[in-house]
N, CA, C and O atoms as a Tripos MOL2 file, in Angstrom:
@<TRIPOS>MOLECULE
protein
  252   251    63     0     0
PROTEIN
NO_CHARGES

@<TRIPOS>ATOM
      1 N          39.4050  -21.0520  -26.0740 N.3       1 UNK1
      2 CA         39.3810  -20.3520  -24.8130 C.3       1 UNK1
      3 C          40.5690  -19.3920  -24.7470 C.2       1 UNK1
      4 O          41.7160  -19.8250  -24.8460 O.2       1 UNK1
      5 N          40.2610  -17.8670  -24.5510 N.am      2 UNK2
      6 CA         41.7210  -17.0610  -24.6480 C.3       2 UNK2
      7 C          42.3230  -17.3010  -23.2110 C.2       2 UNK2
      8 O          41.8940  -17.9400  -22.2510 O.2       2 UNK2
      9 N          43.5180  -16.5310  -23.4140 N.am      3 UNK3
     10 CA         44.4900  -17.0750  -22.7070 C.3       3 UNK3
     11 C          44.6240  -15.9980  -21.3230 C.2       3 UNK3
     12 O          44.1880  -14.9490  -21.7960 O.2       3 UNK3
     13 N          44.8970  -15.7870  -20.2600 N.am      4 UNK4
     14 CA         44.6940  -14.7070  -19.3020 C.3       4 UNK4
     15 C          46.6720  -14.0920  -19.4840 C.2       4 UNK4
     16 O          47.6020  -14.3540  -20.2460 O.2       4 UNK4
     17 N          46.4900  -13.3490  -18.4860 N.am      5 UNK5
     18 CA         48.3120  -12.5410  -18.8810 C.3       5 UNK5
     19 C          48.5950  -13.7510  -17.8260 C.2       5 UNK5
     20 O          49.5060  -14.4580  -18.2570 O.2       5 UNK5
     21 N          48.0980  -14.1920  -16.6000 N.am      6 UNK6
     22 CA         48.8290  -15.0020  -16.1370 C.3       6 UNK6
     23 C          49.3320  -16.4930  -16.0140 C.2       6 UNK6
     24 O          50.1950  -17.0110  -15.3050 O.2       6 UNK6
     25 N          48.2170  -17.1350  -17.2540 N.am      7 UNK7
     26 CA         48.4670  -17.8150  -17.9530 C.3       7 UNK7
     27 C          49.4860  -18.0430  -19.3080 C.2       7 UNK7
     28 O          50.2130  -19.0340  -19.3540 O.2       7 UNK7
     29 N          49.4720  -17.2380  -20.1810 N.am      8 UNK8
     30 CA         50.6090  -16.5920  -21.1030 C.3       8 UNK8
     31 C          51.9010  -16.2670  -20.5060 C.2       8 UNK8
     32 O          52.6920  -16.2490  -21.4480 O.2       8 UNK8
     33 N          52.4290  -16.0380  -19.5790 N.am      9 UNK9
     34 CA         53.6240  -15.6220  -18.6350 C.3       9 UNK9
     35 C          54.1630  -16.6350  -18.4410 C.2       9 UNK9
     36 O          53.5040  -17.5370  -17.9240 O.2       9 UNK9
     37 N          55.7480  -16.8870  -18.8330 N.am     10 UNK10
     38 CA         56.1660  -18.0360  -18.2860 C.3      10 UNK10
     39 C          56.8540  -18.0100  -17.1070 C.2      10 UNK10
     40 O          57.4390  -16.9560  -16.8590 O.2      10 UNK10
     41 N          56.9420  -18.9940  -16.2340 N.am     11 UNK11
     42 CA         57.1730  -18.6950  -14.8380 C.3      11 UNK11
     43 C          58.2980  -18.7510  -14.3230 C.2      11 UNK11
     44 O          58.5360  -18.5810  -13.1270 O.2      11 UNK11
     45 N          59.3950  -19.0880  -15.5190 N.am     12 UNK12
     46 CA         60.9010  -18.8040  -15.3570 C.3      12 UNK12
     47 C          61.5180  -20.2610  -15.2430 C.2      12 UNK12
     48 O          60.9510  -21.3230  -15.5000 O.2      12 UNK12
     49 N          62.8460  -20.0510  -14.7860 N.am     13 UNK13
     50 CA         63.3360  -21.5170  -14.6410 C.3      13 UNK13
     51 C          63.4250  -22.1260  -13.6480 C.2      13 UNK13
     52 O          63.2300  -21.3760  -12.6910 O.2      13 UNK13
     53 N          63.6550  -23.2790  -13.3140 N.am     14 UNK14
     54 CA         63.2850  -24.1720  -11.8730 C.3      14 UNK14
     55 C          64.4250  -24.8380  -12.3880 C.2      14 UNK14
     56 O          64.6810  -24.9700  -13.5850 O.2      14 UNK14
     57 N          65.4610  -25.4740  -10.9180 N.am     15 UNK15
     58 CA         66.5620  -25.6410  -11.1300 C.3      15 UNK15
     59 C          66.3350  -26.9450   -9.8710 C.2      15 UNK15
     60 O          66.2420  -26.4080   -8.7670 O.2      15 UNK15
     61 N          66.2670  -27.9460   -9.8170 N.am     16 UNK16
     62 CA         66.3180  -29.1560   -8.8850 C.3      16 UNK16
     63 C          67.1620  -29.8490   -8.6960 C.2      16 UNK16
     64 O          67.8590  -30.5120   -9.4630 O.2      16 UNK16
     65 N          67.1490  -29.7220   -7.5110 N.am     17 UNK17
     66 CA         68.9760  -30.8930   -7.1840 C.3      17 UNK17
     67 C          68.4510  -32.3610   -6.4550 C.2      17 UNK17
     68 O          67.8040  -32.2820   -5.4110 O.2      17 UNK17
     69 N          68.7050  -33.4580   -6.9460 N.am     18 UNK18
     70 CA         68.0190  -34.8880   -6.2540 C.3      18 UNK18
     71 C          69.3880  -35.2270   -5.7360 C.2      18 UNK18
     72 O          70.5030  -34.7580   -5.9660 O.2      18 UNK18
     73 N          68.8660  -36.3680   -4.8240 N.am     19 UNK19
     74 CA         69.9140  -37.3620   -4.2490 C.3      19 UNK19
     75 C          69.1790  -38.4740   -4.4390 C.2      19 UNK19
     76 O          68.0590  -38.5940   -3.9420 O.2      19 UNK19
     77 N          69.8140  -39.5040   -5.2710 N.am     20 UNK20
     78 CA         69.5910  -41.1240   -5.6760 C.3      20 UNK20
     79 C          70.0350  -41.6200   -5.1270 C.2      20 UNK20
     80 O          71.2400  -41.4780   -4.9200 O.2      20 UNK20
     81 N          69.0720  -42.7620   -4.4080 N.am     21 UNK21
     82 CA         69.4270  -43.7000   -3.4710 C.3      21 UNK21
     83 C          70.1090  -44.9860   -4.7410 C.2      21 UNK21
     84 O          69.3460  -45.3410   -5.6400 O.2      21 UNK21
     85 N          71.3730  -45.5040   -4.6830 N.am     22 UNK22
     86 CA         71.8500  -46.4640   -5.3550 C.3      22 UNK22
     87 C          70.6430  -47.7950   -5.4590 C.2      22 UNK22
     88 O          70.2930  -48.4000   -6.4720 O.2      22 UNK22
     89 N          70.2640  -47.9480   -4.2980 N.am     23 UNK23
     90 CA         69.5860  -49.4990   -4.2010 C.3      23 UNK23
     91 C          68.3820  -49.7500   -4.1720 C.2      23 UNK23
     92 O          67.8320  -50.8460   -4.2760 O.2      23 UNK23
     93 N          67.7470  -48.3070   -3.9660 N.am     24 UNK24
     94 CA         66.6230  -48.3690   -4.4160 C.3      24 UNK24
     95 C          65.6880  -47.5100   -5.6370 C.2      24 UNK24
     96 O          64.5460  -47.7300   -6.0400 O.2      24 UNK24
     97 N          66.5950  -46.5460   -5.9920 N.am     25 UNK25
     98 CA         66.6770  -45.7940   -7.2500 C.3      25 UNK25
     99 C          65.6130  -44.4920   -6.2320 C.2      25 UNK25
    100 O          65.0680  -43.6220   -6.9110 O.2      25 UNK25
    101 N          65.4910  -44.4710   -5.3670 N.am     26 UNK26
    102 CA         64.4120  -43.7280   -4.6960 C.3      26 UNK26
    103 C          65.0570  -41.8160   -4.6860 C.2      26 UNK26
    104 O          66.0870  -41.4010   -4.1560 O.2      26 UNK26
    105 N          64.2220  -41.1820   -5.3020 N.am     27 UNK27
    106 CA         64.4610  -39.4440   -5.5490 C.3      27 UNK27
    107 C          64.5960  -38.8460   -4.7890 C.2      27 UNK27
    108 O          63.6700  -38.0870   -5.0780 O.2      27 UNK27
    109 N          65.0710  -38.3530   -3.7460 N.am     28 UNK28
    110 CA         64.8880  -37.8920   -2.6160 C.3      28 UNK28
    111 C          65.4400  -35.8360   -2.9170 C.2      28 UNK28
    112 O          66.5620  -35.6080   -3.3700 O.2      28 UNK28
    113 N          64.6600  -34.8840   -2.6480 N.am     29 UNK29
    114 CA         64.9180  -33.3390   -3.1060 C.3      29 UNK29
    115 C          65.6150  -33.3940   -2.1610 C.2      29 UNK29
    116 O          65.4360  -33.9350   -1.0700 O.2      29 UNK29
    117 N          67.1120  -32.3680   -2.8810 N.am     30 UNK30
    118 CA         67.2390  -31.8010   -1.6750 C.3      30 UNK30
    119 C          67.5860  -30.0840   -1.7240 C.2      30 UNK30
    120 O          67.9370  -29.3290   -0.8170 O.2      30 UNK30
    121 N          67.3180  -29.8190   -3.2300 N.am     31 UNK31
    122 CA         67.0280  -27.9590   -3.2380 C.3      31 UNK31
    123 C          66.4160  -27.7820   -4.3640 C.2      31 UNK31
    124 O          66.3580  -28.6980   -5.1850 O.2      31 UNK31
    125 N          65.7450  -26.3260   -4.6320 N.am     32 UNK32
    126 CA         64.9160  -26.1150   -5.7300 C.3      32 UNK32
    127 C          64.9130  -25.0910   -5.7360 C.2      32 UNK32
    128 O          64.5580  -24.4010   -4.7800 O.2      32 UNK32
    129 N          65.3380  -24.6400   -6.9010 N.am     33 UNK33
    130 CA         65.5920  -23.1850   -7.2190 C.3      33 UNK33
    131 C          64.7170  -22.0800   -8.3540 C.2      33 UNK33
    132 O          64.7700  -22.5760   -9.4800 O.2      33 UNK33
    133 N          64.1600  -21.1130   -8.3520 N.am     34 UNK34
    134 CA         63.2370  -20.6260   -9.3750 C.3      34 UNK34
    135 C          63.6260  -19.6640   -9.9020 C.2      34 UNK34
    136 O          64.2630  -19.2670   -8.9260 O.2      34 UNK34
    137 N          63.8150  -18.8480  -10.7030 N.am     35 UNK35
    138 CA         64.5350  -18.0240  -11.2910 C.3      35 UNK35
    139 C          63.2450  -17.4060  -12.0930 C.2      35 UNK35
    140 O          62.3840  -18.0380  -12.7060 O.2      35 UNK35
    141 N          63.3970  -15.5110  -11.8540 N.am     36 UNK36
    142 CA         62.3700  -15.4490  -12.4670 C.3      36 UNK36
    143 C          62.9300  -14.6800  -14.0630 C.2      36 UNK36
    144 O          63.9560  -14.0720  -14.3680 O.2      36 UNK36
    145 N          61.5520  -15.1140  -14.9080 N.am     37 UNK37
    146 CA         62.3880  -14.5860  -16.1030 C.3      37 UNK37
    147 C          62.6450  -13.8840  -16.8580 C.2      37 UNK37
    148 O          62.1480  -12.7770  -16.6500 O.2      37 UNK37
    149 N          63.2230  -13.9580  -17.7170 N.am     38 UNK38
    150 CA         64.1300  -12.6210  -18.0340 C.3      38 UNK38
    151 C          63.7140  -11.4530  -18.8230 C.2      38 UNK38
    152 O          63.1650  -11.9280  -19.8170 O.2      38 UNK38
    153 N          63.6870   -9.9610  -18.9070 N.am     39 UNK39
    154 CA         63.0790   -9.0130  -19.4440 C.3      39 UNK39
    155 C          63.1680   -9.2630  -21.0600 C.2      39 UNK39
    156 O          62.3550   -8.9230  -21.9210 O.2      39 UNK39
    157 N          64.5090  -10.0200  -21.2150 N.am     40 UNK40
    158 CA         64.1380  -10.0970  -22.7160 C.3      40 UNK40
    159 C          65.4080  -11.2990  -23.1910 C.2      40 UNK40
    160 O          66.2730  -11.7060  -22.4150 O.2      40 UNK40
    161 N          65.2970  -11.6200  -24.2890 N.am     41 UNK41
    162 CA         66.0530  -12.7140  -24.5090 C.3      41 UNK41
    163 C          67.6360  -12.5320  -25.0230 C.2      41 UNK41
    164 O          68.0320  -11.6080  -25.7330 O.2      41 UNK41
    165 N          68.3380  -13.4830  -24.5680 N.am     42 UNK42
    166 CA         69.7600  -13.1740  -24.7200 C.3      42 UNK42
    167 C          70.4370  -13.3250  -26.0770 C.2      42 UNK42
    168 O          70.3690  -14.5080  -26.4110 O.2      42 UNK42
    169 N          70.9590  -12.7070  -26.8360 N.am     43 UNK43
    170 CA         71.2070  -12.5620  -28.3090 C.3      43 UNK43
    171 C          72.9080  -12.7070  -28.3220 C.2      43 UNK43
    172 O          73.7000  -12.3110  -29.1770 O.2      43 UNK43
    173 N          73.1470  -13.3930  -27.1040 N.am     44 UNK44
    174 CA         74.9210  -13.2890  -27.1690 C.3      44 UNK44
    175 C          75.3830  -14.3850  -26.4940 C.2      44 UNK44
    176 O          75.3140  -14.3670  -25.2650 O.2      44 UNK44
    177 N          76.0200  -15.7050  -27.2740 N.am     45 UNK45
    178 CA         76.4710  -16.5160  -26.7340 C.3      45 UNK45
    179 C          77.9100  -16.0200  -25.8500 C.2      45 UNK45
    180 O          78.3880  -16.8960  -25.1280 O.2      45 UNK45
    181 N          78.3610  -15.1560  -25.8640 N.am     46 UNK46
    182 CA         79.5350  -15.0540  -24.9590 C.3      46 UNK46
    183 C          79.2860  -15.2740  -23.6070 C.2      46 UNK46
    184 O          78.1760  -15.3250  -23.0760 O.2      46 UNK46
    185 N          80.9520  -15.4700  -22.7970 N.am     47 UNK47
    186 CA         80.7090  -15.9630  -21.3460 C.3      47 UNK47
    187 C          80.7020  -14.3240  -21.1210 C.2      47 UNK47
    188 O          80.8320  -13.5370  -22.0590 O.2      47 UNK47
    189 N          80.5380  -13.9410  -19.8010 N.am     48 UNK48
    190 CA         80.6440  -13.1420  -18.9160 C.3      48 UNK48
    191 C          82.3690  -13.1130  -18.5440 C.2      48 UNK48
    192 O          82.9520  -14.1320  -18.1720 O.2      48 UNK48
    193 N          82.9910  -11.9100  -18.6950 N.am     49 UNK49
    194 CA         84.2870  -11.6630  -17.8210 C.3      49 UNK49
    195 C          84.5770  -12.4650  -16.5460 C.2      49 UNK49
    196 O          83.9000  -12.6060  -15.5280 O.2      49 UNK49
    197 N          86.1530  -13.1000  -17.0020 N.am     50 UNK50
    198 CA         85.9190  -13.6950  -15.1300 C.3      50 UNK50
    199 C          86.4220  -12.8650  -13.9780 C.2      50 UNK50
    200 O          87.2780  -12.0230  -14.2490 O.2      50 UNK50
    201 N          86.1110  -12.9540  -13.0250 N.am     51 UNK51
    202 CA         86.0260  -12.3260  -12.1840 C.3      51 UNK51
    203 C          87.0590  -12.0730  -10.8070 C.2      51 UNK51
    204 O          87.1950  -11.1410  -10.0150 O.2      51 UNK51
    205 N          88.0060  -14.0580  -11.0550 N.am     52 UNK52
    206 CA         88.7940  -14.1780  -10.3250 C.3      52 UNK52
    207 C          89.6460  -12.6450  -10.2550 C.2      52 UNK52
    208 O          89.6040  -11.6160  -10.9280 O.2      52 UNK52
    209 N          90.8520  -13.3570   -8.4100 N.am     53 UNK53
    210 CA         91.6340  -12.5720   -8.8550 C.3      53 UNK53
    211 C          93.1220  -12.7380   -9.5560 C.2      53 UNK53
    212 O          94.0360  -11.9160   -9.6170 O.2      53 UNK53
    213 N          93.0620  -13.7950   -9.9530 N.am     54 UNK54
    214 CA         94.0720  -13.9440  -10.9360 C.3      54 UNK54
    215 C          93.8510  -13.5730  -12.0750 C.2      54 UNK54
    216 O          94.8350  -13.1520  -12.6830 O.2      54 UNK54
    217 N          92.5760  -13.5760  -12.7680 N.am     55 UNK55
    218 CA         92.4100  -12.9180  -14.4740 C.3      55 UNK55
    219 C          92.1490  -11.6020  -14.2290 C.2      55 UNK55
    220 O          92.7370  -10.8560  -15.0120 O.2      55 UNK55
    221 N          91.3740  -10.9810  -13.2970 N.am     56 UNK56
    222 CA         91.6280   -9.9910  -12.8050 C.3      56 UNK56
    223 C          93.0240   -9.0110  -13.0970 C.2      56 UNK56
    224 O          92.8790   -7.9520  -13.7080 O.2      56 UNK56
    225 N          93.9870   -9.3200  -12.7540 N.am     57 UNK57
    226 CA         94.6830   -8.7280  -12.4930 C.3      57 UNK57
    227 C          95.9740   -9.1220  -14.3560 C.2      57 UNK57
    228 O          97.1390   -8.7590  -14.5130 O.2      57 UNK57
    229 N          95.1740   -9.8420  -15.2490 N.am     58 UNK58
    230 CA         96.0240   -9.9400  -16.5930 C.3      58 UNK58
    231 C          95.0430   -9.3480  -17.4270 C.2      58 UNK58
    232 O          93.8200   -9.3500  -17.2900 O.2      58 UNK58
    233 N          95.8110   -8.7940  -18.3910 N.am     59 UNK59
    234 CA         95.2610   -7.2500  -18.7830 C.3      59 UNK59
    235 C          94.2450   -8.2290  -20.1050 C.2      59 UNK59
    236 O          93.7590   -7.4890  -20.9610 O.2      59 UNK59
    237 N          94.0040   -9.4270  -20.2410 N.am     60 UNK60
    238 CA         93.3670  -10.3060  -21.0120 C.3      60 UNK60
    239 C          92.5760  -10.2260  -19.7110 C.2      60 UNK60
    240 O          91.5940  -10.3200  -20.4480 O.2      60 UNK60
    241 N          92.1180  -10.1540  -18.6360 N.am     61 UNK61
    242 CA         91.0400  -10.4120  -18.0320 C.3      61 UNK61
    243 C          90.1610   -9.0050  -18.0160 C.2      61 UNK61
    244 O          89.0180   -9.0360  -17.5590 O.2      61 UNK61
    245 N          90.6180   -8.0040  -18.4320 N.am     62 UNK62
    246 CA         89.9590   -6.8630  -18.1160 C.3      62 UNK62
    247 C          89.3470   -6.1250  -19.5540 C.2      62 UNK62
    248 O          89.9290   -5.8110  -20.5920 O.2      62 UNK62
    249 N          87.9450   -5.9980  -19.1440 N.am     63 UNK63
    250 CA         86.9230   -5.4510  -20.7580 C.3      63 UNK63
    251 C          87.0380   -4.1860  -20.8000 C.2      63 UNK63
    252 O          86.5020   -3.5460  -21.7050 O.2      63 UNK63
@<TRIPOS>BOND
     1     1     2 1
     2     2     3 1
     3     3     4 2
     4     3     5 am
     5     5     6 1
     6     6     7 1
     7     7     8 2
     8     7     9 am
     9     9    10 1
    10    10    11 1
    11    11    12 2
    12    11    13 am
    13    13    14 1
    14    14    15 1
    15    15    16 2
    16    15    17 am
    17    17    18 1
    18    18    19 1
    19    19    20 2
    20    19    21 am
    21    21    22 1
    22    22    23 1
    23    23    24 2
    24    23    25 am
    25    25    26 1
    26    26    27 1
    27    27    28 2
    28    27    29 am
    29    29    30 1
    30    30    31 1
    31    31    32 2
    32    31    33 am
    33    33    34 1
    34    34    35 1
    35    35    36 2
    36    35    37 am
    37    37    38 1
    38    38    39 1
    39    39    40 2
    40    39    41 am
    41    41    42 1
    42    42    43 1
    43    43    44 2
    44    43    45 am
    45    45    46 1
    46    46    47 1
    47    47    48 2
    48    47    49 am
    49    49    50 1
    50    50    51 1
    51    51    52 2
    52    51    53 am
    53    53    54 1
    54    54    55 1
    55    55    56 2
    56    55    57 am
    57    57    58 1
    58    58    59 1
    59    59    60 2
    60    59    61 am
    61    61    62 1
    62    62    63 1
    63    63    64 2
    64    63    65 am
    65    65    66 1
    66    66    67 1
    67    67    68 2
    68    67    69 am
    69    69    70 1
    70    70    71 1
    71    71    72 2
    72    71    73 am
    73    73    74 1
    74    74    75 1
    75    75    76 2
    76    75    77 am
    77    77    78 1
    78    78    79 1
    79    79    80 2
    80    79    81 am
    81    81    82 1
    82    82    83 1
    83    83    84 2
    84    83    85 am
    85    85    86 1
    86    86    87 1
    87    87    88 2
    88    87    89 am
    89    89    90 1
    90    90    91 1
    91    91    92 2
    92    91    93 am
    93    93    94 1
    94    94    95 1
    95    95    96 2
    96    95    97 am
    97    97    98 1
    98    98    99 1
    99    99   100 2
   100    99   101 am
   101   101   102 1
   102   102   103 1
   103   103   104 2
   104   103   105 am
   105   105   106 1
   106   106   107 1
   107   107   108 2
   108   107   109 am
   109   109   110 1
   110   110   111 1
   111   111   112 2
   112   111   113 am
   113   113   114 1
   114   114   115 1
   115   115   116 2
   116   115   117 am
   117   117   118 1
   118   118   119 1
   119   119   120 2
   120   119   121 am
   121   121   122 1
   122   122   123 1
   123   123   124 2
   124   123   125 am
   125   125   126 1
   126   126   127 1
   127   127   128 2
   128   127   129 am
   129   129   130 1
   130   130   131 1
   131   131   132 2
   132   131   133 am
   133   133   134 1
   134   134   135 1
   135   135   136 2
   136   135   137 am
   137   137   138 1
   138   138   139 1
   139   139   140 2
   140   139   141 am
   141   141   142 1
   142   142   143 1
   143   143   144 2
   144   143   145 am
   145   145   146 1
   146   146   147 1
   147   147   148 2
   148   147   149 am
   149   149   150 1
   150   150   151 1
   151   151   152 2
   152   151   153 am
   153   153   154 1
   154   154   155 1
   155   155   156 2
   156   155   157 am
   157   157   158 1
   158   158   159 1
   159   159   160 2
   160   159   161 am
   161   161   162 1
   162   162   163 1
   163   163   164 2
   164   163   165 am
   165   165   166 1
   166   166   167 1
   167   167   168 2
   168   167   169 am
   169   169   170 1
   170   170   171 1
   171   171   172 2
   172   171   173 am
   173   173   174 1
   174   174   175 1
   175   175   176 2
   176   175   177 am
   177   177   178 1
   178   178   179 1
   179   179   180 2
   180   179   181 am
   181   181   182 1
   182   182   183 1
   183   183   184 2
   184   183   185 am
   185   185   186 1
   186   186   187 1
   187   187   188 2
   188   187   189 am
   189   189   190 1
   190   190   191 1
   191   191   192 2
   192   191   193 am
   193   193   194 1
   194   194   195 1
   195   195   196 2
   196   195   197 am
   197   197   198 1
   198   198   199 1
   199   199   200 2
   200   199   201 am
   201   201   202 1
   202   202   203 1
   203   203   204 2
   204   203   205 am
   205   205   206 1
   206   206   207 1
   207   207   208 2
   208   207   209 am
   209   209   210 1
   210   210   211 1
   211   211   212 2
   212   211   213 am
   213   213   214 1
   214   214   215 1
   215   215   216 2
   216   215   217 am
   217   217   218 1
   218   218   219 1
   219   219   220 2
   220   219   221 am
   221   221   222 1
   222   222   223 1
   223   223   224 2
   224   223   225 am
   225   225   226 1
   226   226   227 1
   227   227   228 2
   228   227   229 am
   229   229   230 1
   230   230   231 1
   231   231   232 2
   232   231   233 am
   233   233   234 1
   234   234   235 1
   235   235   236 2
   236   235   237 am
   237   237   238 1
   238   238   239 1
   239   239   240 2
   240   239   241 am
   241   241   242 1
   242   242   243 1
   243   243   244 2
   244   243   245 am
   245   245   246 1
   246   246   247 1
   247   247   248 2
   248   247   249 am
   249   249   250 1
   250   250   251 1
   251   251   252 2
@<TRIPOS>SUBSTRUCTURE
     1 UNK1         2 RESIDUE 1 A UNK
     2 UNK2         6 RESIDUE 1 A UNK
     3 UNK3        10 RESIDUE 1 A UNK
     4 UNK4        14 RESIDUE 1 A UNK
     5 UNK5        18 RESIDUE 1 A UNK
     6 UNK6        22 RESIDUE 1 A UNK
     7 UNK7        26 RESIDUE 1 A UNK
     8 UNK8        30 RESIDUE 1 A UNK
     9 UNK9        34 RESIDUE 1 A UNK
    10 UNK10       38 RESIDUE 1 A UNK
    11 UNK11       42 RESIDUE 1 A UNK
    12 UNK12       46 RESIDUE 1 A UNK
    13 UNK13       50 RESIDUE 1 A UNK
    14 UNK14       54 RESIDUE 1 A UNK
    15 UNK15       58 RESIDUE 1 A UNK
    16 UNK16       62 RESIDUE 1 A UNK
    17 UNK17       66 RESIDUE 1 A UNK
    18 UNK18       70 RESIDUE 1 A UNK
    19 UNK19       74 RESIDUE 1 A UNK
    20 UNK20       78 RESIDUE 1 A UNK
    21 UNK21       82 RESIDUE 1 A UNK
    22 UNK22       86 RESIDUE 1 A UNK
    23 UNK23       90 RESIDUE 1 A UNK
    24 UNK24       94 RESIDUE 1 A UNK
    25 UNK25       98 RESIDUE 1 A UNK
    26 UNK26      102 RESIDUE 1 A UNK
    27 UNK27      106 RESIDUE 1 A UNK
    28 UNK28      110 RESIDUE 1 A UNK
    29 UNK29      114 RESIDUE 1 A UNK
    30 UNK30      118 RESIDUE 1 A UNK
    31 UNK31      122 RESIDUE 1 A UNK
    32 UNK32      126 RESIDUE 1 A UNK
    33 UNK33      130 RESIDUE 1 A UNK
    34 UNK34      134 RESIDUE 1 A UNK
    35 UNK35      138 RESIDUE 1 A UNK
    36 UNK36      142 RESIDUE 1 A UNK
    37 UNK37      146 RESIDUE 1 A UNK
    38 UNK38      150 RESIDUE 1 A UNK
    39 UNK39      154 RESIDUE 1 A UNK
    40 UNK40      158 RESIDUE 1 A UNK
    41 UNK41      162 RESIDUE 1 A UNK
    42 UNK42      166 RESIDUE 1 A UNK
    43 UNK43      170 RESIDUE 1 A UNK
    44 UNK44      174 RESIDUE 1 A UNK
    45 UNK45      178 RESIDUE 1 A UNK
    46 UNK46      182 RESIDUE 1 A UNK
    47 UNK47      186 RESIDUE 1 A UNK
    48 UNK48      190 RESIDUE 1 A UNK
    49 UNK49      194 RESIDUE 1 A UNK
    50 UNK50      198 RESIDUE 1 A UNK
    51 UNK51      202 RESIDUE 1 A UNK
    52 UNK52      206 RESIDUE 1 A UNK
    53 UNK53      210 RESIDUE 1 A UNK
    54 UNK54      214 RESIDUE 1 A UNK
    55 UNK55      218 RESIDUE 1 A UNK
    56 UNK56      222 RESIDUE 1 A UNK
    57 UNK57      226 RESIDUE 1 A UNK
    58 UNK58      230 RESIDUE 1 A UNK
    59 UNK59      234 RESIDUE 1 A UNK
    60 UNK60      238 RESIDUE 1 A UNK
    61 UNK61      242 RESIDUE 1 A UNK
    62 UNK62      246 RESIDUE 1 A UNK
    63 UNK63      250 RESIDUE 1 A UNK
């Protein structure tokens, strides 16, 4: 059976935050996040510049 474009499309990332009840192990949501995805794939493990303003302002914080 072929595949449709909106089937083939992946739908990005989903990011879920739970709260566990200790005593009863019970899941309870309490955010959910979707991210849609990305035009193309990332080929660079580096971090991103930080942004503070303390590195900011040392000439090692600036690209």
């Amino acid at each position: 059976m072929p595949t449709t474009d909106s089937e083939s499309t992946h739908p990005g990332l989903t990011i879920e935050v739970y709260r566990i009840n200790p005593e009863t192990l019970e899941r309870t949501p309490v955010r959910s996040v979707t991210f849609a995805p990305s035009d193309a794939p990332v080929y660079s493990l580096e971090f991103p510049p930080c942004e503070c303003p303390r590195c900011r302002t040392r000439p090692w914080g600036i690209r």
